[in-house]
N, C-alpha and C positions, 0 to 999 in steps of 0.2 A: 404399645399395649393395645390389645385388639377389644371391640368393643363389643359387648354383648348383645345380641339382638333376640329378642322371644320371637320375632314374626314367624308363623312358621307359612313356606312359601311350597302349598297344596294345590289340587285340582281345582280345590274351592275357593280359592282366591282368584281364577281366572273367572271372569265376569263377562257378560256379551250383554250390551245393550240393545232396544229395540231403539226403529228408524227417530223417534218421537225423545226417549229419554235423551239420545247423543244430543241433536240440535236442542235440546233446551240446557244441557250440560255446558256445550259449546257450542253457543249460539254463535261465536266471533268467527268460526270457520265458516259459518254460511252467509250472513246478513255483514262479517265488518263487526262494528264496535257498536256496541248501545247504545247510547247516550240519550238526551232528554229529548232532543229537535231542536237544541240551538244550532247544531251543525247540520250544513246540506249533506253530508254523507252518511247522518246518524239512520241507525238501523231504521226507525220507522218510517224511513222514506224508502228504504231496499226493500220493505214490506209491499209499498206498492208500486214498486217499480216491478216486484217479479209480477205482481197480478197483470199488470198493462202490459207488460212483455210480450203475456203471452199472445196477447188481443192484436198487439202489433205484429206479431209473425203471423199471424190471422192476415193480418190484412194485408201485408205482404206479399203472400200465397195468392192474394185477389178476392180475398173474401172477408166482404164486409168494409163499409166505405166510413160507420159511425161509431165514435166509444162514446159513452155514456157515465160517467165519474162524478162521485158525490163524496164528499169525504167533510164528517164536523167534526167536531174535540176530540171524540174517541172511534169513530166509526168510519170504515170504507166500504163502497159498494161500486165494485165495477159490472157491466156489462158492456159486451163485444152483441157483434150481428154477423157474426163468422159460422164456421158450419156446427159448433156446440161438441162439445164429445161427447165420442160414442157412447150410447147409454146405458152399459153395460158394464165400461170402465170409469165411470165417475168417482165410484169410490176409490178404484187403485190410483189415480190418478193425481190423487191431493193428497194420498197416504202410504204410497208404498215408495220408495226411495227407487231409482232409476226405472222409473217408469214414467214411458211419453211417447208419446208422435214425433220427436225429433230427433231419432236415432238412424230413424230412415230419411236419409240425403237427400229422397225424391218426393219427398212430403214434405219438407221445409231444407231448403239450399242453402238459406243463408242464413241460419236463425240465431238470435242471442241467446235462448236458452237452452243448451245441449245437454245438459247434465241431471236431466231428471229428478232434480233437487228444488228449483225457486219456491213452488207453490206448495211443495210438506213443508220446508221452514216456516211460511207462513200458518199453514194449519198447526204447527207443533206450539208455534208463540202466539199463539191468538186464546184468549178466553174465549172467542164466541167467533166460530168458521162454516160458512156455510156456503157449498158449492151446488149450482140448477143447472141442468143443460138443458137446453129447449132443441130439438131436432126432430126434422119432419112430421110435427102434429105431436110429438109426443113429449114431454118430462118427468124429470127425476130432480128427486132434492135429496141432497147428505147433508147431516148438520155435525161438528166435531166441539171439542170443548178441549184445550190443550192436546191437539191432535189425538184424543178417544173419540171415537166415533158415537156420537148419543140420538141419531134419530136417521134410518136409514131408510126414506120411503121406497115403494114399488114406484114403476113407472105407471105414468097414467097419460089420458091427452091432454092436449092444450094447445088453444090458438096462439101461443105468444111466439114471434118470428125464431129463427134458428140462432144459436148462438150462446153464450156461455154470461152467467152471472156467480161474480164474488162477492159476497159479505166476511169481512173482518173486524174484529174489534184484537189490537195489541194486549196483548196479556201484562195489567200494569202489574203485576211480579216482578215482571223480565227488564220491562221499559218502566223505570220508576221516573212519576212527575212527569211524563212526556207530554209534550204537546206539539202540533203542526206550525209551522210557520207559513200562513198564506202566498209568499213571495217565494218561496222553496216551492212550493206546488205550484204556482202559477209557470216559476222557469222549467220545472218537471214537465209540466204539459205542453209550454211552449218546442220545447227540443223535442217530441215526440212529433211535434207537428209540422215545424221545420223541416226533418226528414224523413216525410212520409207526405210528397202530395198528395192531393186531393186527402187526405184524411182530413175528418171530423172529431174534434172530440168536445165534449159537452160538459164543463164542468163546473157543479155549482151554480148552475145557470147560465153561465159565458160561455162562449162559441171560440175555440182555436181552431184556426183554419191559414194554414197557408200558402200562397201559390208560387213563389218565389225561394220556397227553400232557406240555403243559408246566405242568402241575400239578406233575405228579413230578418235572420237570424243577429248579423252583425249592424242592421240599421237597428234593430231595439236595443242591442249591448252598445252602441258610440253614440257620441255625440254628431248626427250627419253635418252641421255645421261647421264642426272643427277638424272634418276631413281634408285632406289634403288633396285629393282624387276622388274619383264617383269609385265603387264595392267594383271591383274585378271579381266578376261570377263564371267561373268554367266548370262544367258537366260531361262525363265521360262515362264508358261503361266503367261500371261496380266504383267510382270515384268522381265527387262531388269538391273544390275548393270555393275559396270566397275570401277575397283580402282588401285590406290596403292602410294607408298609414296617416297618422293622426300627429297630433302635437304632443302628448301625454310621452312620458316618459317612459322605459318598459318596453316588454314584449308580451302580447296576449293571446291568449288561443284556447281554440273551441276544437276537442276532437270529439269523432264518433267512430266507431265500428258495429255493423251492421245494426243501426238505431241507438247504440250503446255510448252515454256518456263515457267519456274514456278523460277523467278529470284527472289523473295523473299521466297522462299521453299514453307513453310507449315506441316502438317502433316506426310506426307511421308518422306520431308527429315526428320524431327525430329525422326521420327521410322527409319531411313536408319541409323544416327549416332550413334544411339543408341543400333541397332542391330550390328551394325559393334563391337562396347564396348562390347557387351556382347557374340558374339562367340567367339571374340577372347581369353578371358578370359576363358570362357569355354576349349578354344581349349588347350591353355598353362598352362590350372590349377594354373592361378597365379590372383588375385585380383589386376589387374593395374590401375593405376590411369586412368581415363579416358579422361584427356588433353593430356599424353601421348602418349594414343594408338593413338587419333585422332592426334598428332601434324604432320605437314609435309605432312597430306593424301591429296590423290586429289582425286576424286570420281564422277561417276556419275549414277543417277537412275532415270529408265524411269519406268514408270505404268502406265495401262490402265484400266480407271472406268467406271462405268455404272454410270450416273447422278453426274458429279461432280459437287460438289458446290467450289466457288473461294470466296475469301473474297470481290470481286471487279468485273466491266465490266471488265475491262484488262485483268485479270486474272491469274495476276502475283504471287500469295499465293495461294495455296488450303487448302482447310477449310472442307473439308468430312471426317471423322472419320471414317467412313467403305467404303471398295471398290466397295460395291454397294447396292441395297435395302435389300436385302436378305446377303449378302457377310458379314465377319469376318471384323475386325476391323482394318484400316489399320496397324497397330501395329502389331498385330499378322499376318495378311499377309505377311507382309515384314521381322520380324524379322525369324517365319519360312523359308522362302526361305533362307534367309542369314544362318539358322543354319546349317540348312541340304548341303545348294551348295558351301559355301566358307569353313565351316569345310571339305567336302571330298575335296575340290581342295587342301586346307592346307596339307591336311593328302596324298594327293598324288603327290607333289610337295614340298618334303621334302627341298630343295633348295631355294624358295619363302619364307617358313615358317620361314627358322632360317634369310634369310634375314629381314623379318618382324619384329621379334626378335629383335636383332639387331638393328635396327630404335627405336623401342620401348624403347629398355635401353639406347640407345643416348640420348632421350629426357626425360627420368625420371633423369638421370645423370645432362643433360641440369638446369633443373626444380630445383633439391636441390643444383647446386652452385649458385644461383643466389636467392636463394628461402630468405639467410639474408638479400642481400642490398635489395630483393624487398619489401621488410616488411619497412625498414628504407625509403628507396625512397618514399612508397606510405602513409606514413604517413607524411612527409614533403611536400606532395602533399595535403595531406587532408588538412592540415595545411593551405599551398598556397594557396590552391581553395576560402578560408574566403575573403581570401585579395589578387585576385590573379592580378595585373597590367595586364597579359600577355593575358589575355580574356573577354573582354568586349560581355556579351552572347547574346542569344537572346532570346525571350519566349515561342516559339515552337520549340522541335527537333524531328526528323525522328523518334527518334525509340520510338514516345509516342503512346503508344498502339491505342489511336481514340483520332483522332484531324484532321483540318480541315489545310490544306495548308503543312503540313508536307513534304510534297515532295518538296516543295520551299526555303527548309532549307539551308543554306550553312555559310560557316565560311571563312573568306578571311583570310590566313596569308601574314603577312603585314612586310617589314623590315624596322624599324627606328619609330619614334614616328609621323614623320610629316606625313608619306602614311598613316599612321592607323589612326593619327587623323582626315584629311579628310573622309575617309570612314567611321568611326565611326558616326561623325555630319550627315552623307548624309544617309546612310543606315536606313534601314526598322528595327525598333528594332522587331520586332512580330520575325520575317524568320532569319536575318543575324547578324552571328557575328563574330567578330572581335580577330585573335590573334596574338602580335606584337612580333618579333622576335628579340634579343639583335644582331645585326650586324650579321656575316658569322656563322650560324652552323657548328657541329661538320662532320668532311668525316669521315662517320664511315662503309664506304669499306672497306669488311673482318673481321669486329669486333663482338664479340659473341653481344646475343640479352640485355647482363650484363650493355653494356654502355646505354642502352635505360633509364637505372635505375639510374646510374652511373650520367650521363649528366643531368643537372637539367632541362633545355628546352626540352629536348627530351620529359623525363618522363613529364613533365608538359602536352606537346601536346598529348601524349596518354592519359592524363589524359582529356583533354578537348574533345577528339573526343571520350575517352569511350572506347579505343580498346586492352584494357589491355587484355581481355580475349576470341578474335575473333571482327569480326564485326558487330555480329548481333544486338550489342547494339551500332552499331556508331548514334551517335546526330545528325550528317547531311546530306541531302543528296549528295550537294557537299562540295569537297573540292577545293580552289580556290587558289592556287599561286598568289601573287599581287606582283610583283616585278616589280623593273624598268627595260626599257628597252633598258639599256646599259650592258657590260660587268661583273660589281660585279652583277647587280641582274640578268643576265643570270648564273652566278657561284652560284649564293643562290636558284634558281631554281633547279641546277643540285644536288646541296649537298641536299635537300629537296626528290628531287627525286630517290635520293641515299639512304635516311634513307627510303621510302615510301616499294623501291621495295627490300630492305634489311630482313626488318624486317616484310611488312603490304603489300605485291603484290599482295593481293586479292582486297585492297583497289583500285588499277589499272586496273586488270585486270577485275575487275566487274564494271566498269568506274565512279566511284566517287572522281577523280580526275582532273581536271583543270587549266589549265593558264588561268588567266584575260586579255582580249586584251584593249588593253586602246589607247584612241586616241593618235597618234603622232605631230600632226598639228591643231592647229586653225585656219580657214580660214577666213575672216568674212568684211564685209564694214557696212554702218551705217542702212542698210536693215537687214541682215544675216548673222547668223553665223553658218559654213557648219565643223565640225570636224572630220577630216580624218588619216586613221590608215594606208595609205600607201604615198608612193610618188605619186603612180596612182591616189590615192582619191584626193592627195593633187592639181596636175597639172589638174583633172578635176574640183575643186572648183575653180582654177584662172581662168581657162578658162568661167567657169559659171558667176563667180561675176565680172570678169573684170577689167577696170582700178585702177590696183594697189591697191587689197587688203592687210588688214593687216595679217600679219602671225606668229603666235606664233608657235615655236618650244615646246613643252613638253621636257625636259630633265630627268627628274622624278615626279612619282607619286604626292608628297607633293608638286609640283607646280601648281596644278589645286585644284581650290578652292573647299570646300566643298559641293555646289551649283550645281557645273560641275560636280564635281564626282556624284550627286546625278543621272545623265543620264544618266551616264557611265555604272550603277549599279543595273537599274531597269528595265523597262520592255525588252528597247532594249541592258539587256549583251550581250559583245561578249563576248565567254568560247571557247577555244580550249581544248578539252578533249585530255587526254594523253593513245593514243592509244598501246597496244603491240602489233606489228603484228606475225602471225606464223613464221617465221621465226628469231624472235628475241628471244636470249639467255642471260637470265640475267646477267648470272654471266660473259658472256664474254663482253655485252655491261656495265656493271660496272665497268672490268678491264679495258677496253679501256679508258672509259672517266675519272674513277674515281682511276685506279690503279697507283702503283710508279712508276713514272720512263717510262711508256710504249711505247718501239720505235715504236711499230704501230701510238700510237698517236702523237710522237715527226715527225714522216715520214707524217703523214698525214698532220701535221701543216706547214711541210716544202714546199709540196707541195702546199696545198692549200692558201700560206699566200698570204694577197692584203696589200698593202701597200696604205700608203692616194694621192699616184698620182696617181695610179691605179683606185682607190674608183671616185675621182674628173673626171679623164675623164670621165668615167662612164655616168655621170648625164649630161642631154642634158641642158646647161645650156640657150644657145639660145633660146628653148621653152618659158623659162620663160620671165615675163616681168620682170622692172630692179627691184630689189628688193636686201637686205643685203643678199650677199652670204656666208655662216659661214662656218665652216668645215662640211663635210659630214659627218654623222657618220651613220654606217655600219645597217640598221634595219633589226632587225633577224624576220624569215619568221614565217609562222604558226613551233609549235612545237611539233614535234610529236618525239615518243622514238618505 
């Protein structure tokens, strides 16, 4: 039976947008994904990654040795000391779609933004965009408002040096709740400065500055102490490496193309791991297995292209198969240099070499004791997976080669059957899924990577996230802790976080890991109901709603109906990412929290214990109106490791 359709399909149905409506339409094609700033890849950091872009193809050309960057809660302001643009095209330049200085090859060679796009997305998603060019004695200011132009001066003079300043404020429409993560902009500015000697940038008052490159780069990401060798630093034309191997489990790595995070690799890392497998083999005439050589590496490779293609606006995967039009393949670029500069540094650094060594037969030794139960373990797993209770899935994951939302993937593990059944009813089946934990995980602080196999939950969970053999095939994009928020499910957070950065620390350190923040309060009268995650929320909902609302305490997850969880869980999560910062040592923040016996941590407890008289004065109970006062219990703050 054919179905009726009224549409009638005229002239007037064909629609043509301007530059400004499309990207606020479909911001995802320019900036990636929105999200709030718990994630390092959420749009308001592509916001000022294209401002800085540009100041760095500035300075790459030779012009201009300082950036200047200030960025609060809502507001960006960059300035470069580059030669400003021309003052004529200031306004086409932040508002007309494929217009730029980097179409001509001889004005920028090697530049990350070629597509005349970065800086209108940001004018299109900004409430308040204002672009100054200062050149030779003279300025121009535009000011935009969602990319309409509302204040477009003449030029006039001005002593202020040559070069270009941005002001943005995020159009919170677009970016709902967003806020900056200080340690997401710190690593932003740090990689800009890594590969770009001698540059300066200024940010917030702090000075990044470095002269070592990605030397520096991987002495701030390791622990230099748990090194097993001194950083292997080789520099060549248009390609930069930096390696070496640790005790951590895993494989890790930092790329770049032409200044460009490249946080899902691409081609060049795939030829860097692969080159690294095949000199070293070469170098020790032995045929290694090739999980070995890589295990424990830490690495990182920068290169510089003519015409890169990215699989994406973001530009987070590079997709160019040769170095440039004319240029070798990136394959044979890279594995050349690696043959020729890491064989002689081997070959003259007799002391590197047998440490290298050494690491190597650790991990092949590692590999064949463990190599029976894991044959037995992942067949009991294959098994599980038919009928597995413990993962209720979803129908899109990260690592499906093209699909459409992927990046919204994530999996919540859940403790007990009532947190996970709520979540399960309320959750997006397309994006989110579900894995419930039997009570307290194994503390497997200090345990070879055997018990992962050993432990049937363990292994079950690498079997659901896929990370049996690195993380390039993980399923999600987050990973999400659901636990209550009293004492056991702070302790099943920490044993979780203990197996994460045990075994899988790149799963952390590349930030695909998560706490779920979940309302603590109900606040609500027969108008409204206001759900608050702190005491603060809570005392401005009474003061809002007034005479003597009603207030539900949440004491755990599986007390908030499947209905509620569905808010908690969808457009507005709150996610607290579990940050490492440089200063943090794993193996000594695991002995601390997670070792036997440790009088640091038995001294720290002593000091810092509050007892519940302590906790009660505390709370200004006067403020409130009269209401059932229950015991306090202690609400643990944002979490951060």
């Amino acid at each position: 039976m054919a179905v009726e359709n009224n549409f009638e399909y005229t002239e007037d149905s064909i629609k043509s947008l301007d530059w400004k409506e499309h990207i606020r339409l479909r911001p995802g094609m320019y900036i990636g994904k929105l999200g709030d700033g718990s994630a390092q890849d959420d749009g308001i950091y592509v916001l000022v990654k294209e401002v800085i872009d540009n100041c760095i193809d500035e300075h790459m050309m030779g012009y201009g040795k300082t950036i200047d960057v200030k960025i609060t809660d809502h507001r960006v302001e960059v300035r470069d000391y580059g030669r400003g643009i021309p003052l004529g095209k200031v306004v086409d330049c932040v508002s007309k779609i494929n217009t730029g200085g980097k179409y001509d090859s001889g004005a920028f060679q090697k530049s990350v933004g070629l597509n005349g796009v970065g800086t209108k997305a940001v004018n299109a998603l900004s409430n308040y965009f204002k672009v100054q060019s200062f050149r030779e004695g003279q300025t121009k200011v535009a000011e935009f408002k969602q990319g309409n132009i509302v204040n477009d001066n003449q030029v006039i003079s001005s002593s202020g040096r040559n070069g270009t300043l941005i002001v943005f404020e995020p159009d919170e429409t677009v970016f709902k709740n967003f806020h900056f993560i200080p340690e997401y902009l710190n690593d932003l500015i740090w990689n800009y400065v890594f590969l770009n000697a001698g540059l300066t940038i200024n940010f917030n008052g702090q000075r990044f500055h470095s002269e070592n490159g990605l030397k520096d780069l991987l002495e701030r990401k390791t622990d230099v102490e748990s090194l097993r060798y001194p950083i292997i630093h080789l520099k060549g034309n248009d390609i930069e490496v930096a390696l070496t191997h640790c005790n951590q489990y895993g494989e890790e790595y930092y790329s770049f193309v032409n200044g460009q995070y490249t946080t899902q690799g691409g081609t060049h890392l795939a030829a860097f791991r692969e080159a690294v497998v095949r000199t070293v083999r070469d170098f020790y005439k032995k045929d290694f297995d090739a999980t070995d050589v890589r295990a424990s590496i830490v690495g990182a490779i920068a290169v510089r292209v003519q015409e890169p293609v990215f699989e994406s606006q973001t530009k987070t995967k590079l997709g160019s198969q040769n170095v440039g039009p004319d240029g070798p393949t990136m394959r044979t670029f890279i594995n050349d240099f690696l043959k020729t500069e890491l064989d002689n540094y081997l070959h003259r650094n007799s002391e590197v070499a047998d440490a290298l060594l050494k690491r190597i037969l650790q991990s092949e030794r590692e590999r064949k004791e463990i190599a029976g139960i894991k044959k037995l373990a992942n067949d009991r797993a294959k098994k599980a997976n038919l009928h597995n209770k413990k993962l209720r899935d979803c129908r899109l994951h990260y690592n499906d080669k093209k699909g459409e939302r992927t990046d919204e993937t994530m999996i919540f593990i859940t403790e007990g059957d009532s947190a996970s059944g709520s979540i399960t009813k309320s959750r997006d089946v397309q994006t989110q899924a579900v894995f419930s934990l039997r009570g307290k995980p194994l503390n497997c602080f200090n345990l070879t990577k055997k018990v992962v196999y050993e432990n049937e939950e363990f292994n079950l969970l690498q079997h659901a996230l896929n990370i049996e053999d690195g993380i390039e095939g993980l399923r999600y994009r987050k990973i999400i802790i659901a636990t209550d928020a009293d004492v056991d499910g702070m302790h099943i957070r920490l044993l979780l976080l203990t197996f994460f950065l045990q075994f899988f620390p790149e799963l952390i350190k590349q930030g695909h890991v998560y706490i779920l923040d979940t309302p603590l309060f109900r606040v609500r009268n027969k108008k409204e109901t206001i759900y608050c995650y702190s005491e603060e929320e809570k005392r401005a909902a009474i003061e809002k709603l007034g005479n003597k609302p009603e207030i539900t305490r949440f004491k755990g997850l599986g007390e908030i109906s499947p209905e509620e969880f569905g808010k908690f869980i969808g457009d507005d999560i709150r996610l607290d990412p579990i940050i490492l910062n440089k200063e943090t040592k794993i193996n000594s923040l695991l002995t601390f929290f997670m070792g036997k016996n440790s009088p640091e941590r038995q001294e720290f407890i002593v000091e810092n214990l509050r007892v519940e008289k302590d906790l009660v004065e505390e709370l200004p109970i006067k403020e409130l109106p009269d209401e059932e006062v229950t015991e306090k219990e202690e609400v643990p703050g944002e979490l951060s490791v």
